[in-house]
C-alpha positions as CSV (number, residue, x, y, z in Angstrom):
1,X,88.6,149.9,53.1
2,X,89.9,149.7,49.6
3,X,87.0,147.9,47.6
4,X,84.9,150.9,49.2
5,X,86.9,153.4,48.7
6,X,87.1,154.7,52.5
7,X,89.3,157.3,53.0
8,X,88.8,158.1,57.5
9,X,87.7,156.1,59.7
10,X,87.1,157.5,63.2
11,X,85.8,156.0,66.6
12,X,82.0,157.5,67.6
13,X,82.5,159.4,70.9
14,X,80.1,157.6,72.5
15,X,81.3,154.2,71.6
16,X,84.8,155.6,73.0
17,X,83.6,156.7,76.5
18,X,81.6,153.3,76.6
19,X,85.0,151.5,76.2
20,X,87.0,153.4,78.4
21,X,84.2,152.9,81.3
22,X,84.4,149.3,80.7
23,X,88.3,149.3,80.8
24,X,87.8,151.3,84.2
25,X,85.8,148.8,85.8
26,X,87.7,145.9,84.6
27,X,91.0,147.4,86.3
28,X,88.9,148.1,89.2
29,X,89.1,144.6,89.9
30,X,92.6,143.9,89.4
31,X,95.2,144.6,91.4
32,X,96.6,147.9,89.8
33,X,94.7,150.3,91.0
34,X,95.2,149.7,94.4
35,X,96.4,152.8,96.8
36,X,99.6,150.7,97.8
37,X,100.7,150.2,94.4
38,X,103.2,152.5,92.5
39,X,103.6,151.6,88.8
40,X,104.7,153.3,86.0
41,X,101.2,153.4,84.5
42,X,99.3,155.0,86.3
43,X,98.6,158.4,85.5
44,X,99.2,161.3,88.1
45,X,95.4,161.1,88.7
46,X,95.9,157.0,89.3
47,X,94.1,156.0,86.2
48,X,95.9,152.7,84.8
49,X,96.5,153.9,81.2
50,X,99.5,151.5,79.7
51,X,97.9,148.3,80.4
52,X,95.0,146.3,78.9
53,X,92.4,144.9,81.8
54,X,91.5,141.9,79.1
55,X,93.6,138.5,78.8
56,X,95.0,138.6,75.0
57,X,93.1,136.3,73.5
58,X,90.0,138.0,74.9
59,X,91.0,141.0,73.1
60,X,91.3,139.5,70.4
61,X,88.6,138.9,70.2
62,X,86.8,141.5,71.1
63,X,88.4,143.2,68.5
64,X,88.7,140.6,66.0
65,X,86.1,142.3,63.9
66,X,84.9,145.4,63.3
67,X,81.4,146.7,64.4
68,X,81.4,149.4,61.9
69,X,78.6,150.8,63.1
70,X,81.2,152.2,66.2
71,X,82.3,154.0,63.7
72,X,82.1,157.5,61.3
73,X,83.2,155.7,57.9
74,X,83.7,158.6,55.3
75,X,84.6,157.9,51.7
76,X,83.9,158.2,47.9
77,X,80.9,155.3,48.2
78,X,79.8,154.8,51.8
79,X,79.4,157.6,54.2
80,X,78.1,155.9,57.9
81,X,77.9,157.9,61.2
């Protein structure tokens, strides 16, 4: 972000609601959402929201590098929506 002088960075709304459906789904299949269980997160509308779906390492690396073009990049030299 430095070398090109970026100064925001900012996720694009449709790459956000993509993710969030996907995270959906995945808990779908796990056992958290289930009507029989109470846990602390799970939102008043019984959306797991505290939790990842993904094993770490999967994260990982899914997040391991950066599409930028998920992203709004603003700055001095690049400016990418």
């Amino acid at each position: 972000m430095a070398d090109d002088e970026i100064s925001s960075v900012d996720v694009r709304d449709d790459v956000c609601t993509d993710y969030n459906r996907r995270v959906d789904a995945e808990h779908a299949q796990l056992i958290w959402p289930h009507p029989g269980m109470t846990v602390w997160y799970k939102n008043r509308r019984d959306r797991v929201t505290a939790t990842t779906p993904w094993r770490g390492v999967d994260f990982w690396k899914m997040t391991r590098t950066p599409e930028l073009d998920n992203y709004i990049l603003v700055g001095d030299k690049i400016l990418r929506a």
